[in-house]
Structure formats: structure tokens, C-alpha cells
N, C-alpha and C positions, 0 to 999 in steps of 0.2 A: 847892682844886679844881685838878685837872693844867689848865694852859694848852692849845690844840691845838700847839704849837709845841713844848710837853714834850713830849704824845703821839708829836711825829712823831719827832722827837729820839731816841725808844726804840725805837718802830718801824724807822727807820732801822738805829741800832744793832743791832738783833737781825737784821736781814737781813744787813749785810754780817758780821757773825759766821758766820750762815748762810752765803752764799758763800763764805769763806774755809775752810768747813769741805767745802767740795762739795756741800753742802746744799739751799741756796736760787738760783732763779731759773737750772738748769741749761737745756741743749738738747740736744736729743736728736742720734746721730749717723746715725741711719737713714739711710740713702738707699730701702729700699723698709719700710714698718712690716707689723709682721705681728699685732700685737694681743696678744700673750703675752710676746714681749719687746723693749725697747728696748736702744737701744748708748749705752753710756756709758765713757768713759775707752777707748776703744778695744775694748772687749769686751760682748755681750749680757748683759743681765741680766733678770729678772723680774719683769714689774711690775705692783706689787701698790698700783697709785695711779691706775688710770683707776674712772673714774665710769661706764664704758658696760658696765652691767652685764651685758646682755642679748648682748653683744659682735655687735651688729647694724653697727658699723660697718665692716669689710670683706665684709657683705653685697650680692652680686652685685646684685640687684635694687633698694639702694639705688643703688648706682653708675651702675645706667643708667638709673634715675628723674634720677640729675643731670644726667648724659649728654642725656636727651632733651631736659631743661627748658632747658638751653642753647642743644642745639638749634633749640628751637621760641621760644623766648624772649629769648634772649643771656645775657649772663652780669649783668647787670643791669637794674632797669628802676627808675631814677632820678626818680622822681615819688613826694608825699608822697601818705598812702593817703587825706588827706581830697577828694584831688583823683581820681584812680587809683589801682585796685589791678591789679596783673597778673591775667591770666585764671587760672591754677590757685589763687590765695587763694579762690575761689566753691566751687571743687571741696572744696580744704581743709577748709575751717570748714564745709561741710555734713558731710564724713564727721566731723569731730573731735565735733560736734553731737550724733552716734549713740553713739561711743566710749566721750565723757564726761558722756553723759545728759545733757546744762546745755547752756546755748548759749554759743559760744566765740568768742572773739578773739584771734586770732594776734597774738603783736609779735614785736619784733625781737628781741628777750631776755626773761628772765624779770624781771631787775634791773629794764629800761625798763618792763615791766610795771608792776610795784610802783609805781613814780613816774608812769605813767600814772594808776594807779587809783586811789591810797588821798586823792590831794589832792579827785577828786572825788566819789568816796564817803565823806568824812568832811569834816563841817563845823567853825564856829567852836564849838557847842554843841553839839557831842560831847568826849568823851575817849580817849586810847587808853592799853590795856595793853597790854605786849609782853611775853613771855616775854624776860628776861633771855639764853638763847643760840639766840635767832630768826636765821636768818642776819643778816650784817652789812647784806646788801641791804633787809633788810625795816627796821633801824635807823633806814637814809640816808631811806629815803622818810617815816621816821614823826618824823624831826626836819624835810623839807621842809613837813609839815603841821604840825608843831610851830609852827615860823617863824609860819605864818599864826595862831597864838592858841589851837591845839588841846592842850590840858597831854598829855603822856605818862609813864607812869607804868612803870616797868622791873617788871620780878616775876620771883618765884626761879623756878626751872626745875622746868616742869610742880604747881605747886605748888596744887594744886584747892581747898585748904580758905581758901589768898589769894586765890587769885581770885573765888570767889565773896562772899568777906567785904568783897574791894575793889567786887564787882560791886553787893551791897548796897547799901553808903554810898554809891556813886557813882551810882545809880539816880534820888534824889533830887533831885540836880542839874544831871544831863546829859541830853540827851535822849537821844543813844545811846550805848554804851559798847560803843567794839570792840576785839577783843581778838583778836592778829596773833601769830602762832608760827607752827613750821614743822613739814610732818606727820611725815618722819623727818627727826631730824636730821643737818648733815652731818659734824659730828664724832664722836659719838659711836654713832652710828647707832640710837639710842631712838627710839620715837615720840611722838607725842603722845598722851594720851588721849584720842580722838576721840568715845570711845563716852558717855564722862563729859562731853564739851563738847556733845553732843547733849542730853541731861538738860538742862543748864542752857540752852542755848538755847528750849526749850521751858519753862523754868521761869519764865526773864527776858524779858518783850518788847521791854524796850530793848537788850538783850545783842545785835551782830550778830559776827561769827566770819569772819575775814581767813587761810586756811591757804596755807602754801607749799611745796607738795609736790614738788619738783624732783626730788629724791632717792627721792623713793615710787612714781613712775611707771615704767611698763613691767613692772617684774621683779611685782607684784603687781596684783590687781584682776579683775575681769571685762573682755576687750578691754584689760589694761595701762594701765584707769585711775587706779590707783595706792590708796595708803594712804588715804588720807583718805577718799576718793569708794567704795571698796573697804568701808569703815564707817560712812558716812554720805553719803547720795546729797544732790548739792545741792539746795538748799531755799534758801526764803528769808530775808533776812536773812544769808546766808552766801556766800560769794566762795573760791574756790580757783584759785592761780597756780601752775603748774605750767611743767616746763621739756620742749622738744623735742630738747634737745642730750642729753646723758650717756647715762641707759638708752636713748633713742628715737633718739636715732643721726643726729637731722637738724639743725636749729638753728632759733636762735629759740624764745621760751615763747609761754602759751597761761594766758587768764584764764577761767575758765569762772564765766556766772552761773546763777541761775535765772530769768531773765527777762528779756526784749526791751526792756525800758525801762535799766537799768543796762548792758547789754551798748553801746545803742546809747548814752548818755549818756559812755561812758566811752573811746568810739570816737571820738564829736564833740568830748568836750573834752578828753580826756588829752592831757597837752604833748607826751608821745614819740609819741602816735598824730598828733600836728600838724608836729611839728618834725625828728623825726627819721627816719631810712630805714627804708624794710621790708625784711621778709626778702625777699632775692632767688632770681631762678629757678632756681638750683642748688638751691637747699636748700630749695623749695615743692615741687622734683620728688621730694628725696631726703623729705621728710615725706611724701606723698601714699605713695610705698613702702614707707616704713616703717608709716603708717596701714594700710595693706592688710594687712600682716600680722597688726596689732594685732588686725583686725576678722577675721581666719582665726582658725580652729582649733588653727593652730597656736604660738600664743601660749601656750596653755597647757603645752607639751612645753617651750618656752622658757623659760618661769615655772618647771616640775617642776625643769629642772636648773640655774638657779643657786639655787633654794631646797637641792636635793641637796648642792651645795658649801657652803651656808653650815651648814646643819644639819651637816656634816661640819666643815668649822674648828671650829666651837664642839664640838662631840666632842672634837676633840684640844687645843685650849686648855685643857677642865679636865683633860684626862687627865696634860699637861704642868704643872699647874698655873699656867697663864701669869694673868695677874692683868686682869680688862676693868672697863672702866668701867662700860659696862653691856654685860648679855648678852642681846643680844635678837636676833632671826629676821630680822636684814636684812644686808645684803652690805655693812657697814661696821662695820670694828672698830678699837677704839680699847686699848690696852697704856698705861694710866698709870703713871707711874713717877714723876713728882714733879717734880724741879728739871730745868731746861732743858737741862743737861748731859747729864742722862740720856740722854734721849731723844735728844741729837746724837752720843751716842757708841753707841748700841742700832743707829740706822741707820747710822754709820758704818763699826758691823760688819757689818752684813746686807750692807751694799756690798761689802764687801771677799768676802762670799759668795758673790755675784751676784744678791742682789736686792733691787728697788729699793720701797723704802715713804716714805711722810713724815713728816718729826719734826715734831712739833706743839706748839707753843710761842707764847708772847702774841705777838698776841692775838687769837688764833684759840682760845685757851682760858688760863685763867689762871694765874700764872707756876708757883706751886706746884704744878701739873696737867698739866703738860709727860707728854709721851709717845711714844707711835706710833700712827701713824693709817693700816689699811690698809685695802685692796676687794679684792672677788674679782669676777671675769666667767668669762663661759662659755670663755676664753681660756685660762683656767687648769685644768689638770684635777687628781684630787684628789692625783697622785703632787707635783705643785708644790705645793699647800696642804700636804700633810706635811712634806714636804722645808723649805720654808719655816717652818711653826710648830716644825719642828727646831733651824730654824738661829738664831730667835727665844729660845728654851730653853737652846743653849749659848751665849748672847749674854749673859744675862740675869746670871750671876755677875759678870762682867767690869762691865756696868753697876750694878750696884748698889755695887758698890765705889767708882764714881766719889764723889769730893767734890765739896763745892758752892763751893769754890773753883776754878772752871778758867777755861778762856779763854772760857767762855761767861756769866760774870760779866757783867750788865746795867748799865753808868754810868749812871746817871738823871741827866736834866735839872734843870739848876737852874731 
């Protein structure tokens, strides 16, 4: 079994590889951002690695939602929420309430969510299964319920005929068995089968259903309530965490249940709703404007065009025959290529083209599955997504020639 001290030891290694290569842990050279492209090395490039798909964040009206809430508020309001909440959190969670049909609780992150929620919705005599590539947040929080006596059990990726075979056997002896994945994922951009985990919740009464849909929100849904909630409205026995930052342009996530007893239990005793800060009045102003739009009309013109780009990349990716991990309807594509060189030499061409993606490499995906990992937003239009799955296409000879001997060779820990 790797020690953590292996682990970090690789970790480590692989990033400073990364940086040495221009890679990892860059900064941008902006002085003013424009959403389409960043400055790198002294020159613009295109970039195909922001999460804000909806490209709602140089939206005027979110600006002066922050604008106001400073105004009216300051720039923080440094008390825990079990004590005070600032005045627009009431306004918030009543609209977000309507949005995502469930009743809601803001936090400070999606992350702090997770480790708000799942220590007190899951006991000693429950168990959990995770989906083997659940975000890494949903991991952390299901080893801090681990710690307390709760077994968790990893499972292959979307793998329905184990899950319910595990859900079976483990009926017997747990009272409940919850089972944590995430509704798109953020690497590879797949989803979940949502429509299949509905079946079995209904099948199973001890089965309850933990999703993380950070990645699902905004660009789909009724009101940009996202994947999951878009295919299964909450109910009971089910919990979805979703994020306010990437598509929804403000910050801070958002736990949505189906009932006033778990909302408010998990308000009173989650650690981060006790211990740590809330969102502040910048970003309760810019979530309220960005809400507003959500609950317009015009959310859906929003939704048509970056669905319009994606359904267009995935046109010219097979037309190019460029190779995806998987091919699915969401504004996250992943180019697997295999060993970790790969994919540092694939982006360190597209660099040298002017555009900016990210190499994806353990352990954010496994060593032999190294790749490219890119997004589209409404920032890009479709002559950038051409131009780009071009410059992807003549990349592509050059990288597969690499060997797996380069500098990007991983020393492991003794």
C-alpha cells in the first residue's frame, strides 16, 4: 500500500515537472481579463481551461450586484452563520429554493459543503460507495466519515451492474447505503446515469444518492438547474451539491435537499456551517444577479449557444478524427493519449500556437490516461473552436511519436 508520504513524493514530482515545462501552477499576465483570452509569456492566447461556461462572468449586472452589495454591506461581514447571516443570504436561498425545486443552503464552497454534509448525514451503520472518479472533494469528505467507523467502498466508474450487486449484499447489513458520485464529470466530461440511479433508488429503500453537480449547473436544466436535477427532481433520500462559482459566475456552492428537517440539521451541525466563514457581500450580490437571470427567460438563449459550440467541437473532433474519451453533450473534452509525455508535449504545442488547454496527468486521471483536458464558453466562438481542433490535429503526429522515455519520466518513492 503507497504510504501518504509516497503519494506526495509523486505528486510533488509530477508538478514540478509541470512547471519546468510551463505547465503547471502558471499566472496570468492580464492587467485587464477579457474571457476569451489570457496573456501568457508575454503574448495572448486562447483559452480553452475556464469552467465558466455560461461566460456570465464579465456580465454587467453581475458587477453591479457586487458593486451594490459592498456598497450596502462592505466588503465582508465576519460572523459565523450559526450566529448571523448577512441580510441578502434570506433573499438568496429563497430564490435558489424556486430555481432548484429543493430547499437550499448556501456555503462557502462546494468542497466545504461536502464536509459540512456527508459526516452528518451518514452514520456509524451506514456504508458508503463512491464512484472511483468522484471529484477528489467528494473523496476527502468520505475518508473524514470514514475516520469515524463508516467503511467506504471505491467502485469502477459508472458501473451499474456493481453497484447494485454491491447495493444487494450491503442491504443486509447496513442500514443505509450511500452512494456519492458526481453528475458531470470534471475530467472527462461524462455523466452520470442519473435516469438508472433513479430506478434503483426506488428499487432500494435503504439506497440514499449523494450527487455533485458543480459541473452540470447553469449550461443545462430548467432555470440552470443543472444535470442531475434536469433528470431527477429531488426527492427524498437524495442530496445534491452543486457549485455557484464556474457556470453561475458568483461563488460559493449550494446543497440542495428535499426537506426542512436535513436542510436545517445540516445547517446546525455541519463543521464548515459552525467553523468557518460565509460567503461574503460581494459574492451574495453577484449570486442574487446571476440568480435573476437564471429565473429569466433568457437562460435558455444562454443554454441554446453554448450547447450550439459544443455540439459543433464534437463535429469536428470526429471529422478530424481526434480520439475522446468519451463523447458526450457537455462543454468538457478530454483527448487521451496515454503516457504523461504525451499530453505535455500536445499542450506544449497548442502553446506555442496560442492556445492555452490543460495536460491532464495523475492524479487527476491515471498515469497510463494522461491527456488533454479542454472547455468551451460562450467566450469562444465557433471560428476559435475550429481553429483550435486544427491546431490539436496538426499536433497530434508530433505527439504520438514521443517516447515514454522523456523528462517527464515519474521517480517513485521508495
Amino acid at each position: 500500500m503507497k504510504t501518504q508520504a509516497g503519494w506526495m513524493s509523486t505528486v510533488e514530482s509530477i508538478v514540478d515537472m509541470g512547471m519546468n515545462q510551463g505547465l503547471a501552477q502558471r499566472t496570468t499576465e492580464d492587467v485587464v481579463f477579457n474571457g476569451r483570452t489570457i496573456r501568457l509569456n508575454g503574448k495572448p492566447v486562447l483559452n480553452f481551461a475556464l469552467c465558466s461556461y455560461l461566460a456570465l462572468e464579465l456580465d454587467e449586472r453581475l458587477k453591479q450586484g457586487a458593486i451594490e452589495a459592498v456598497n450596502n454591506f462592505g466588503t465582508q461581514f465576519a460572523v459565523s452563520r450559526t450566529y448571523l447571516s448577512a441580510t441578502p443570504y434570506a433573499e438568496l436561498e429563497a430564490k435558489l429554493d424556486v430555481l432548484f425545486g429543493g430547499k437550499v443552503l448556501v456555503t462557502p464552497t462546494t468542497t466545504l459543503a461536502h464536509l459540512a454534509a456527508l459526516p452528518v448525514l451518514i452514520k456509524k451503520n451506514d456504508v458508503i460507495l463512491i464512484d472511483q472518479m468522484a471529484h477528489n472533494s467528494l473523496h476527502t469528505a468520505a475518508k473524514l466519515v470514514q475516520a469515524d467507523g463508516v467503511p467506504v467502498i471505491n467502485l469502477v466508474h459508472n458501473d451499474l451492474a456493481l453497484l447494485e450487486e454491491k447495493i444487494e449484499a450491503l442491504s443486509k447489513r447496513y442500514r443505509h447505503i450511500w452512494y456519492l458520485a458526481d453528475g458531470v464529470y470534471s475530467m472527462y466530461g461524462d455523466f452520470a446515469p442519473v435516469s438508472a440511479l433513479a430506478k434503483l433508488l426506488n428499487r432500494y429503500p435503504q439506497l440514499h444518492i449523494y450527487l455533485d453537480d458543480a459541473h452540470g449547473m447553469s449550461w443545462m436544466g430548467k432555470h440552470g438547474r443543472g444535470y442531475v436535477l434536469d433528470v431527477m427532481p429531488i426527492q427524498e433520500r437524495m442530496v445534491v451539491a452543486t457549485s455557484l462559482c464556474k457556470s453561475f459566475s458568483a461563488g460559493g456552492g449550494a446543497l440542495i435537499f428535499a426537506n426542512e428537517q436535513l436542510h436545517r440539521q445540516v445547517k446546525s451541525c455541519g463543521g464548515p456551517m459552525i467553523f468557518s466563514g460565509p460567503l461574503q457581500p460581494p459574492m451574495l450580490g453577484v449570486a442574487l444577479a446571476s440568480t435573476s437571470i437564471h429565473l429569466s427567460p433568457e437562460i435558455v438563449g444562454l443554454q441554446q449557444e453554448i450547447q450550439d459550440r459544443i455540439a459543433f467541437c464534437n463535429r469536428l473532433l470526429a471529422d478530424f478524427g481526434i480520439p475522446q474519451a468519451w463523447s458526450a453533450q457537455s462543454p468538457i473534452f478530454f483527448i487521451r493519449l496515454g503516457q504523461p509525455e504525451m499530453a505535455g508535449t500536445m499542450v506544449k504545442s497548442l502553446l506555442k500556437q496560442g492556445y492555452y488547454a490543460n495536460h491532464a496527468v495523475y492524479p487527476a486521471v491515471s498515469r497510463r490516461k494522461s491527456g488533454v483536458r479542454f472547455t468551451l464558453t460562450r467566450h469562444l466562438s465557433e471560428d476559435d473552436i475550429h481553429d483550435f481542433i486544427k491546431a490539436v490535429a496538426s499536433s497530434m503526429p508530433a505527439t504520438r511519436a514521443v517516447k515514454s522515455k522523456s523528462a517527464f519520466v515519474i521517480k517513485r518513492a521508495r
